[in-house]
C-alpha positions in Angstrom: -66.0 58.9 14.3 -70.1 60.4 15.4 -70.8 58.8 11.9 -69.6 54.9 12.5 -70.9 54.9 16.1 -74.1 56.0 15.2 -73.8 53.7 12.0 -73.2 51.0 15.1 -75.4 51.8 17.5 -78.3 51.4 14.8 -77.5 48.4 14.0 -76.8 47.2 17.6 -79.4 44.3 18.2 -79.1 41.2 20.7 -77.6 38.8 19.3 -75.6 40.7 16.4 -71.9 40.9 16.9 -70.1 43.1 16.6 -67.8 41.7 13.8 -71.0 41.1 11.5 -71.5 44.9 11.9 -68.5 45.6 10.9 -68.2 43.0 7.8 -71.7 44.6 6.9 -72.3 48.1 7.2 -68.8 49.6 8.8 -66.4 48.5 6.5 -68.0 48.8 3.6 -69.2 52.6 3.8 -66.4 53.9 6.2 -62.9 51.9 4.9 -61.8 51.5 8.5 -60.2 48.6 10.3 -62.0 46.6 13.1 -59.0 47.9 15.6 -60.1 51.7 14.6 -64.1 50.6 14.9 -63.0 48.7 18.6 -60.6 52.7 19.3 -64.1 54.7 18.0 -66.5 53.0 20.2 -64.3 53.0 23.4 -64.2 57.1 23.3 -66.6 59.2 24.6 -67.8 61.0 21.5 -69.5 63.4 23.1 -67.2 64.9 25.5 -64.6 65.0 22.9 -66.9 67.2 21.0 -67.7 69.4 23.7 -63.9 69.6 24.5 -62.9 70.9 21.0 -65.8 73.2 20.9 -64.6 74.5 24.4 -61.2 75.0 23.0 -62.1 76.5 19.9 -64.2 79.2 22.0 -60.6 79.7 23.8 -58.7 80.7 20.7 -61.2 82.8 19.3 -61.8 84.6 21.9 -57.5 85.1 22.5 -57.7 88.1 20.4 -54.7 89.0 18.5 -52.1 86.4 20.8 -52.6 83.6 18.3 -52.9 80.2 19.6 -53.8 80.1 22.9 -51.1 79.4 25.4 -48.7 80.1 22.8 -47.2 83.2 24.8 -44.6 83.0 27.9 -47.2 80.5 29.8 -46.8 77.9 26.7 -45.2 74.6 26.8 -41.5 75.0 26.4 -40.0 72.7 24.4 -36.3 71.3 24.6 -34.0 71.8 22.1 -30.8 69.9 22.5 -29.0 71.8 19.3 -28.5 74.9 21.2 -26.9 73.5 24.2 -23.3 74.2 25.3 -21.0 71.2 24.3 
């Protein structure tokens, strides 16, 4: 995703759409849709990075507990094959 919006942002000049930088240098080297290139461009690149790094550092640093959150304070999920009929 860093790769095709740098790919477009280099190639980002007045008057060049943005469907001729797609036909020209997205498409060809990345095999991606122009909804996907429309999806890449509107997220913040960056803070998704720094998120994922942030929660990486989090489940190294959990020790032997696994995943982190994964314990009693986890996200219960429903199961509807163990309810009473």
């Amino acid at each position: 995703m860093q790769r095709v919006c740098e790919v477009y942002q280099k190639q980002r000049l007045p008057g060049v759409s943005t469907a001729y930088i797609y036909r020209t240098y997205i498409s060809p080297q990345f095999h991606i849709s122009i909804a996907t290139l429309y999806i890449y461009l509107g997220t913040p690149v960056a803070k998704e990075l720094k998120n994922i790094a942030a929660r990486d550092q989090g489940v190294k640093g959990s020790g032997d507990q696994g995943i982190k959150g994964s314990g009693d304070q986890g996200i219960k999920q429903l199961s509807i094959f163990n309810t009473p009929i």
